[in-house]
C-alpha positions as CSV (number, residue, x, y, z in Angstrom):
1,X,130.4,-24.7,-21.0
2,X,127.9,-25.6,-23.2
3,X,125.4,-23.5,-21.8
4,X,127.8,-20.3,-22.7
5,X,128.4,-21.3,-26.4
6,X,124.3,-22.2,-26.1
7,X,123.6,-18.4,-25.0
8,X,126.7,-16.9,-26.8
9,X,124.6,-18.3,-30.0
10,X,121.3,-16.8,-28.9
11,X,122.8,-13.5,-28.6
12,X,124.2,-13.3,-31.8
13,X,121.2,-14.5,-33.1
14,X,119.4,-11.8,-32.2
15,X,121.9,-9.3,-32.7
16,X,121.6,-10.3,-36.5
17,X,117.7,-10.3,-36.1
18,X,118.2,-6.7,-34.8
19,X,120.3,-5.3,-37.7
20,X,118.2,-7.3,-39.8
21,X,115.0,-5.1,-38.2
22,X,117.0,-2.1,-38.5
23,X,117.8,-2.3,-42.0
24,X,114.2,-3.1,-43.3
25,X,113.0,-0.3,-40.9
26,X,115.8,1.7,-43.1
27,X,114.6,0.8,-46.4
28,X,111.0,1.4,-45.6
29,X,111.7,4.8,-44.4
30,X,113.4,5.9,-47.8
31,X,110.9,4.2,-49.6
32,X,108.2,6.2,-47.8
33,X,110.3,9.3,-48.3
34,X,111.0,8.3,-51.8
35,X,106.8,7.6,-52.4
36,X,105.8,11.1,-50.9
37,X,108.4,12.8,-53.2
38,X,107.0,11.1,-56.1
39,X,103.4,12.2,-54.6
40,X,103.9,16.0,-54.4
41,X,105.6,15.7,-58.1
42,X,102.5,14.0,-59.0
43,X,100.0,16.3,-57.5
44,X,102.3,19.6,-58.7
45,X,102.2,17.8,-62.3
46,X,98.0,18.0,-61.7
47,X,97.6,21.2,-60.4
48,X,99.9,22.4,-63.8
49,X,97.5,20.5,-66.3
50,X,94.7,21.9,-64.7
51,X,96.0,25.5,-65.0
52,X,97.2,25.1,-68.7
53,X,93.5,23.6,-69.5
54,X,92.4,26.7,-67.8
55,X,95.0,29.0,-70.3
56,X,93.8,26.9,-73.0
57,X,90.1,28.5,-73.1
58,X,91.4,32.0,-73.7
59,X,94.2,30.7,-75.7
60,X,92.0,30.0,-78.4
61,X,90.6,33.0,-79.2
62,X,94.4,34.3,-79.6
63,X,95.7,31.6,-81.5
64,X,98.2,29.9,-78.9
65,X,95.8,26.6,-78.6
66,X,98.6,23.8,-80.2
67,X,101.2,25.2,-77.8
68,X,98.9,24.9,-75.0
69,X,97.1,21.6,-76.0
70,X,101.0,20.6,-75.9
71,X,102.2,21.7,-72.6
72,X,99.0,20.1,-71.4
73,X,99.7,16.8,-73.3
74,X,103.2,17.0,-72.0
75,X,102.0,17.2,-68.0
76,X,99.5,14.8,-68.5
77,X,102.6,12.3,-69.7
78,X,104.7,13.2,-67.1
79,X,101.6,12.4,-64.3
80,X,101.3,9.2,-65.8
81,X,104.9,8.4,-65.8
82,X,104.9,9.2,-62.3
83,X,102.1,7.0,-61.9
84,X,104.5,4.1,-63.3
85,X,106.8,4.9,-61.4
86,X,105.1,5.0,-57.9
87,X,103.3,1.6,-59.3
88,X,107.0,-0.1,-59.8
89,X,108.4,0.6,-57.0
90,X,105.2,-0.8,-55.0
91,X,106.0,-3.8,-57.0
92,X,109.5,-3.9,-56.1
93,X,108.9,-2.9,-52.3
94,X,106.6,-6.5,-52.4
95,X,109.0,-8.3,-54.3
96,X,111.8,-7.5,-51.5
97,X,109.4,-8.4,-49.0
């Protein structure tokens, strides 16, 4: 009898070992989702700045320089607040761990 509860125990066990594995395999697939999202909005914020620093030469000469310097400043602040945010939730993925 004690040999059923014994092995009743063990399977249980690793039933909640297996949801356990399941759920953390969960979470790190949305968090990889999650940090390729924030990637691409990172690299799409990049490939903006570059092209309004590229606008900004010729903008000079006609006079739209502040609203380009701007836009740019703008991009640049939203690359580094993706930045942060990819940075925090590494910090928070290793804090969970």
């Amino acid at each position: 009898m004690a040999e059923i509860v014994s092995l009743e125990g063990r399977q249980k066990e690793a039933f909640t070992w297996q949801l356990w594995a399941d759920d953390v395999e969960e979470k790190a697939a949305r968090l990889e989702f999650e940090l390729e999202t924030v990637k691409s909005q990172k690299e799409q914020a990049e490939v903006k700045v570059a092209t309004l620093e590229l606008q900004a030469q010729p903008g000079k000469k006609e006079g739209r320089s502040k609203e380009i310097k701007h836009l740019i400043a703008v991009e640049v602040e939203k690359t580094r607040a993706l930045e942060r945010l990819m940075a925090d939730e590494a910090k928070k993925s290793r804090q969970r761990e």
